[in-house]
N, C-alpha and C positions, 0 to 999 in steps of 0.2 A: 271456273277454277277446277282444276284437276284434283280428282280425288285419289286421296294417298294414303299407304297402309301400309303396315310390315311388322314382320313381329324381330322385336329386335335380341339379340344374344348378350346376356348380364351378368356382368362384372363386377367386381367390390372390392372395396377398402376404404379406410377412414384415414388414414395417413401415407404418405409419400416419402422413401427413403431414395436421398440423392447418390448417382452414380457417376458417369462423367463428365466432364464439363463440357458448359453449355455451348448450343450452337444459335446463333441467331439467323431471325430472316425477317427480309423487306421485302423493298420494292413494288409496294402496292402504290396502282394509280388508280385515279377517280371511276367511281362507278357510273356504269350507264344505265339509264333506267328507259324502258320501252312502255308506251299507252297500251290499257284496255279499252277493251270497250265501255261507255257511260254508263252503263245498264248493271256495274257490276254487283254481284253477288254478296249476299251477306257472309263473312269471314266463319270460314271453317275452324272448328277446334282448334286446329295443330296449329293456324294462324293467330287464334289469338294467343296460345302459350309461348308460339317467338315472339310476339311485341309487346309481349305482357312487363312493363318497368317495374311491375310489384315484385318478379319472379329474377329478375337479371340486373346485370350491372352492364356497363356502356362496354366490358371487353366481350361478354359474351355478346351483344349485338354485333361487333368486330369479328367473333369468328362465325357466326352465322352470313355474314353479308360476304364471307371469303369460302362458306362452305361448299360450293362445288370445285377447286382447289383440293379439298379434302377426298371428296367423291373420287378425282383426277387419281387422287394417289393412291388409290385403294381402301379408303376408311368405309367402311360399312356403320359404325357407329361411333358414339364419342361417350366419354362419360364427363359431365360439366359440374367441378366443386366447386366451392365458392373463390378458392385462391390458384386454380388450374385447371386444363382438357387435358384430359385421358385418353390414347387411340384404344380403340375398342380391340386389337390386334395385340397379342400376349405371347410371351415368349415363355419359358422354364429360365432360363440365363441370359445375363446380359445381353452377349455376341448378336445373336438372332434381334436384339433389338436395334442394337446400333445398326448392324445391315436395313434395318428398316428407317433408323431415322436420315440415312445416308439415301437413299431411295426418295423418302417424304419430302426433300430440298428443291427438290426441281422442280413437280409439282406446285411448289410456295410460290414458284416465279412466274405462271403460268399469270396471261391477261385475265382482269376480272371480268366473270360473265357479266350479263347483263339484269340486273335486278329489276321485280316486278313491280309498280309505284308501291304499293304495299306495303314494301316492304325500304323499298329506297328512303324512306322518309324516316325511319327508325333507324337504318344500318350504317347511310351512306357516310354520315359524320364519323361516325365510331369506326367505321374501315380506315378512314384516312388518318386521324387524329390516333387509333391506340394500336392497329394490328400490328403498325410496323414494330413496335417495340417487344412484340411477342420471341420469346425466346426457347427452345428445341432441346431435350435434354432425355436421356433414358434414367428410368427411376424404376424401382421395385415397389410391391404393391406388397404390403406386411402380412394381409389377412393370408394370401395363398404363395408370398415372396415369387410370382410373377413379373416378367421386368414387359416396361412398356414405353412407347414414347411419350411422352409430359410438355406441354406447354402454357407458359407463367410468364408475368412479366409484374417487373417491381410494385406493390400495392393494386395488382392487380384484383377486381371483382369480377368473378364470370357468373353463378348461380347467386344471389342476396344470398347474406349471412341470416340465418334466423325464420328463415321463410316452414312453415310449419304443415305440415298436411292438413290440418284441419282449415288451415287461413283456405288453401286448394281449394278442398272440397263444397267449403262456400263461396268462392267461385266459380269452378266450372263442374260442380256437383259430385257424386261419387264414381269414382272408378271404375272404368270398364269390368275390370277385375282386378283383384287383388292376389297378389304370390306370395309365398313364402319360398328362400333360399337357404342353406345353412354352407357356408364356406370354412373348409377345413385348412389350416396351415399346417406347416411340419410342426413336428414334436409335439410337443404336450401343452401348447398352446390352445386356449379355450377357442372354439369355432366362432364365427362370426354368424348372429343369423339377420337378416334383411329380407324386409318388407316391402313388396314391389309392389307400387299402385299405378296401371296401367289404362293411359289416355290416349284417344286421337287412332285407335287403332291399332296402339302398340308401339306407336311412332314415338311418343314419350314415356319415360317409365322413371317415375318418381321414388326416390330409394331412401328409405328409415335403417338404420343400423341399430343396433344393441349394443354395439360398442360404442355409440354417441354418447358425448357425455351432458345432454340434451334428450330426455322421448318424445317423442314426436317432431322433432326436426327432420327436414330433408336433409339428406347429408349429402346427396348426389341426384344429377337426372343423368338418364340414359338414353340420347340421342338418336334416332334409325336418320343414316345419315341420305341416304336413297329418296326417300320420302320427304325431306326436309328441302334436301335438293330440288324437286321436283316444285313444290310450292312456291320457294323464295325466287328462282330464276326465270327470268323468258324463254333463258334455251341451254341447256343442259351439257357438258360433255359427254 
């Protein structure tokens, strides 16, 4: 298993204001999944936080199983709430976003690579049964009113609701480290500050808000889309 790292660039907000109307995409076919070797290896960190069911709902398996797609189109990161993915690519205004979600569609159509058993036995259902109902939409991010691309789908779950840093840290220990952010919006609106707890190398980054109205809830994870790619696939765009 390939060893994977990166340190990823973080983004915030606690709510989603809708902008134009939605674009859909399909056309996902069945996943192919390639043999290891018999000898394999005990599951790295960042392996068990993708197929962790305590941590995710069956869409987030869906767009992990479709994430090199995302690599395809330029996503360097994602940010995963519990009711939508966030591209980690931010604009100041709309326009620059829609150019970007207009870009991100073709990408969607691309063959899916080929998943690692690993990972095929967690994702493969969830690709066919939920991705395709995933739906493409620019939305603005309240804390800093950045617009970004968004995608949701009806009663959609990507991150568990409720899932707590403290449940984390008794499973996979304490945090590489730990950051503090403080996000400022226009006007005279009170800053946002977040709490990033960093696992896997950086690869994941688990986000507390101030503005939750929940402490100690994860309100978001923060994807490194490079590295995630690198793990889940046989073979990479």
């Amino acid at each position: 298993m390939r060893a994977v790292g990166a340190i990823v660039g973080l983004l915030s907000t606690v709510l989603l204001l809708g902008d134009p109307g939605p674009l859909s995409w399909a056309s996902f076919g069945s996943c192919l999944v390639t043999p290891i070797p018999a000898e394999a290896q005990q599951p790295s960190a960042l392996e068990r936080v993708l197929t962790d069911r305590r941590l995710w709902g069956e869409d987030a398996f869906a767009v992990f199983g479709t994430l090199a797609r995302w690599r395809a189109a330029g996503e360097t990161h994602i940010l995963l709430y519990p009711d939508r993915v966030v591209s980690g690519s931010k604009s100041d205004t709309p326009d620059p976003a829609r150019q970007r979600l207009a870009q991100i569609g073709p990408a969607m159509q691309r063959p899916l690579a080929a998943l690692r058993p690993p990972f095929a036995a967690t994702y493969a259902a969830a690709v066919t049964a939920r991705a395709p109902g995933f739906r493409a939409e620019v939305q603005r991010l309240p804390e800093d009113e950045s617009s970004h691309v968004v995608w949701s789908r009806p009663d959609g779950q990507f991150l568990r609701r409720g899932v707590t840093t403290r449940s984390v840290i008794e499973t996979y220990g304490k945090p590489e480290r730990t950051t503090t952010e403080v996000v400022h919006g226009r006007g005279e609106r009170r800053p946002a500050v977040l709490t990033l707890h960093h696992y896997a190398n950086g690869a994941v980054v688990l986000v507390e808000s101030d503005l939750a109205p929940t402490p100690g809830v994860v309100d978001r994870v923060v994807l490194d889309v490079s590295a995630a790619t690198a793990l889940i696939f046989a073979t990479t765009p």
